[in-house]
N, C-alpha and C positions, 0 to 999 in steps of 0.2 A: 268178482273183480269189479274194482270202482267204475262207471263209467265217466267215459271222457268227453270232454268239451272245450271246442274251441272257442276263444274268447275274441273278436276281432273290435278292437276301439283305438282310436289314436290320441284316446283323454286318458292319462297314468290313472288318474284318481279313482275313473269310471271301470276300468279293466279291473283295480285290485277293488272296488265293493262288490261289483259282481264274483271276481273269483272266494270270495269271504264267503258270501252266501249259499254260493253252491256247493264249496267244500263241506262250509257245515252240513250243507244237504246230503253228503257223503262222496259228492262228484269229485273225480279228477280233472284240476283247469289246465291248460295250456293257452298264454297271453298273446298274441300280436298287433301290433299297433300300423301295419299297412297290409293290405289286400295281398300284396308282393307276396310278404312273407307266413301271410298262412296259407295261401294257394301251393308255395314252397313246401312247407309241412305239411298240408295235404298231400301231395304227391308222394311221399313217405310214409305216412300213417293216417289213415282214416280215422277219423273221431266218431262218437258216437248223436252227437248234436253238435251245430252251431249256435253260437249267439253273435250277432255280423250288426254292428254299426252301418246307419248309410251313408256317413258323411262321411267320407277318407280322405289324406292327402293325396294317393295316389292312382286309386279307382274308386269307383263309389260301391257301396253294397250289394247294388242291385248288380251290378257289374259282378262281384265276386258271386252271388248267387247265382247268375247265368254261367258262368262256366261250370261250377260244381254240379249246375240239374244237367248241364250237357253227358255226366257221366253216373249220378248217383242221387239218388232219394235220402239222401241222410235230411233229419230233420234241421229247418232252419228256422230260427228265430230273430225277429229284428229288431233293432233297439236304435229310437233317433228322436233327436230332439223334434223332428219332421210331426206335428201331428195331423196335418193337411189332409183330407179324405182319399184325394187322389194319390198320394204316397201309399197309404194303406193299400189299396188298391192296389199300383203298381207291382206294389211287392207281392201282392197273394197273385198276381196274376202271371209273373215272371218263374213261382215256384217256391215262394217263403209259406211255410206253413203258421205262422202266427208275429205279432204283432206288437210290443210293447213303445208306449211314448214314454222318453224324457221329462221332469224329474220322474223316476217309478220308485218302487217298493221290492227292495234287493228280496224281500220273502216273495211276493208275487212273479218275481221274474223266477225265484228258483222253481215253484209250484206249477210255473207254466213248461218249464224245461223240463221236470217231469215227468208232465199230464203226454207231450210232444213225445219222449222215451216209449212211456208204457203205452201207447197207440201203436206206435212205429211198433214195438215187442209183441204185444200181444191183439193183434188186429184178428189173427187167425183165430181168436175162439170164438168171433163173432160168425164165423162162416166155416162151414160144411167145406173138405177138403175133398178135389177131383180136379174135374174141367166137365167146360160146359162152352158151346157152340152158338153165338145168335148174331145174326145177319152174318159180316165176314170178321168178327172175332172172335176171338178163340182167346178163352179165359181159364189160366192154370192159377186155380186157389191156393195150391200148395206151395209156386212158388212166388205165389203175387204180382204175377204177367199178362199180361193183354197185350195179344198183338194181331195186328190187322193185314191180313194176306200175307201172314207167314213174318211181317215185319215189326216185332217188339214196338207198345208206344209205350212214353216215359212218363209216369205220373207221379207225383208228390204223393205223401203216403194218405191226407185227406180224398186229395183227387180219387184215389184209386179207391180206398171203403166206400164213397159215394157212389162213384160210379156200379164197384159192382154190387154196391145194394138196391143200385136200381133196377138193375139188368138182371140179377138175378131173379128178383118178381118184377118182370115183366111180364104185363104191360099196367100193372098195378102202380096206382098215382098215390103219393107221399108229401104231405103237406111240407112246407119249409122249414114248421118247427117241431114235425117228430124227424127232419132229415138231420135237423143241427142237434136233436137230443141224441140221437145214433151215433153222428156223428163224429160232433163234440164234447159228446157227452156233459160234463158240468161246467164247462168253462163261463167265464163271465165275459161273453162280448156280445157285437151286434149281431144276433145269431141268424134273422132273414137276412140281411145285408152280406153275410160272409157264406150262406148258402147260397146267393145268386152271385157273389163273387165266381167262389167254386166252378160254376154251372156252367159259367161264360168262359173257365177258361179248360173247362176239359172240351167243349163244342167245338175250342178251334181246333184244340189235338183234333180229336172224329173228322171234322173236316177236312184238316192237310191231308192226314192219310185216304182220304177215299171213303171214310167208315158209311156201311150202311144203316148202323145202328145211331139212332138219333135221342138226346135229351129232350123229350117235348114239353110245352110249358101248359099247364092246365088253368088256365085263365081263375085267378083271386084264391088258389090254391098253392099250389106247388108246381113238383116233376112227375113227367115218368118217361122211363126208357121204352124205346120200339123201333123194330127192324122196318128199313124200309118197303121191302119185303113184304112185311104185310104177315108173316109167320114170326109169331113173338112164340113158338114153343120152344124151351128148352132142351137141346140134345147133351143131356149131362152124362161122361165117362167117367168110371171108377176109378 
């Protein structure tokens, strides 16, 4: 079955070139041209990816992004004529998983909507399926959960391969750019810059909840995960 994709832009022109190229891509598009009315069709039917403008009439992007991570990791992609550093930012830190600037390349935006699918799909065959126990979270591989004293936290589907590639070798430190080759495997971006993106915004997750498990930074290297505790062994169940 085709997957599906929301298309959200309030430029005609801009909605039907992208829906052009992702259909060629084999995708099913579905258009909306305000915030309103795909959060509407969201309620209805979940999509398989977003592609979310951030300039709306009626809310902004990032707006429509925060309510969706309030309930779901579907993958989001953003698209705006914004190419200002601190917008990029914004957005991977609110919970967008990737990035494109205005004018772009309808094949590049469909290759990146993709790359976004088959991560979100096949994340699991990069890791060993159980759970496993360090400091006070509790990480179920199988069903892609981490939750802290018994309390679910919510991670974007990057946030969360990171995270538990670090945790799972812990207390083992991982340079920025074998985290972004794991990670992002081939994409073409700024790959230190979008790994210390990352970094900065799973620490505040760890932080609201309490977590004892910490991102530490290894000074002109990278990460690595460690319970504060002081006990980085793994209590892994089958």
């Amino acid at each position: 079955m085709a997957k599906l994709v929301y298309v959200l832009d309030d430029d005609e022109n801009i909605r039907n070139i992208i829906e052009k190229f992702l259909m060629y891509e084999g995708f099913q598009v579905e258009k909306y041209k305000t915030g309103t009315e795909l959060l509407r069709a969201y309620e209805l039917n979940r999509p398989d990816c977003f592609v979310i403008d951030i300039m709306l009439p009626d809310m902004s992007g990032f707006k429509v992004c925060q309510k969706i991570r309030e309930e779901s990791n579907i993958p989001i992609l953003f698209v705006s004529a914004k190419g200002e550093e601190m917008d990029r930012i914004l957005g991977l830190e609110i919970g967008g998983d990737d990035y494109i600037t205005k004018p772009f390349s309808g094949r590049e935006l469909a290759v990146r909507v993709k790359a976004l699918l088959r991560r979100s799909v096949n994340t699991a065959l990069m890791e060993e399926l159980g759970t496993f126990q360090l400091g006070n979270l509790t990480f179920q591989l199988d069903q892609r959960e981490v939750s802290c004293l018994g309390e679910p936290m919510v991670f974007t589907a990057k946030e969360y391969d990171l995270f538990v590639l670090l945790s799972k070798n812990s207390p083992k430190a991982f340079s920025r750019e074998e985290l972004f080759r794991l990670v992002w495997k081939w994409e073409v971006i700024d790959g230190t810059r979008s790994v210390d993106d990352l970094v900065k915004r799973i620490r505040k997750k760890l932080a609201s909840c309490n977590s004892l498990v910490e991102i530490k930074t290894v000074f002109g290297f990278g990460y690595k995960v460690q319970a504060e505790s002081g006990d980085e062994t793994l209590d892994h169940t089958a």
